[in-house]
N, C-alpha and C positions, 0 to 999 in steps of 0.2 A: 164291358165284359168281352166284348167282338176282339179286341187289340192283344188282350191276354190269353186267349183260345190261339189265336196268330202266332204271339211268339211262343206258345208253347207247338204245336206244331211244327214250326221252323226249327226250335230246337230240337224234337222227335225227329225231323230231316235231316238234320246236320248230323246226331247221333247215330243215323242208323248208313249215312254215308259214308261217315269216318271208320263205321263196321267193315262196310262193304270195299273201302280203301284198304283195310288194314287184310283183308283175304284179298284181293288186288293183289297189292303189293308186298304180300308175305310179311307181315309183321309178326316180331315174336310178340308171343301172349302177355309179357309183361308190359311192351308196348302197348297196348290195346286202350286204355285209357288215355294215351296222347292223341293215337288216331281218332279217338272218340270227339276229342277236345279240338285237334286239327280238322277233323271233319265237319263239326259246327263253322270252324274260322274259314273251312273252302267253300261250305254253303252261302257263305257271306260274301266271299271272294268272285267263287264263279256266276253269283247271282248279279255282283254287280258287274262281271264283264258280259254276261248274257245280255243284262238290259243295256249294258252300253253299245252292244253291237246287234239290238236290235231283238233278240233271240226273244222268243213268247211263246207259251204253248203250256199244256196241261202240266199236272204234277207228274207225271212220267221226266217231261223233258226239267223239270226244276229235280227232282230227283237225279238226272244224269250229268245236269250241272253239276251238283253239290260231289256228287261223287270223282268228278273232274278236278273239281277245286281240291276236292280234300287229299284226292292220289297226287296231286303238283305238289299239296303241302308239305305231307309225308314224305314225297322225293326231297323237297327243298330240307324238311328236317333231317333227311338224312345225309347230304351232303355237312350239315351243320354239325351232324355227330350225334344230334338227338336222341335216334335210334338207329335200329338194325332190320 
């Protein structure tokens, strides 16, 4: 029960970075469900370059991750044409 409280959590993280990416990065509103989706993929992303270079620290700092990861995604998706 411990594993699934977890991923659901990290998916509440990822969702609410991709939020917090998408007013970042001015996404229009139609976009808002990619950065929701992007924001889960940078929670994933910036989590594993956190722990790969080391980074630890409370949910504040895994929150600032995800929100990192998820504004690099949205960039990269926008360069891709994804959105606007």
């Amino acid at each position: 029960m411990g594993d699934i409280i977890r991923i659901v959590v990290w998916l509440a993280v990822g969702a609410l970075a991709g939020w917090l990416a998408s007013a970042i990065m001015r996404v229009k509103k139609k976009a808002l469900w990619l950065s929701i989706v992007l924001g889960i993929a940078g929670s994933v992303a910036g989590g594993f370059i956190a722990s790969f270079l080391g980074l630890g620290g409370g949910w504040l700092v895994s929150v600032a991750v995800a929100v990192g990861g998820a504004c690099l995604l949205v960039f990269l998706a926008r360069l891709l044409k994804l959105t606007k």
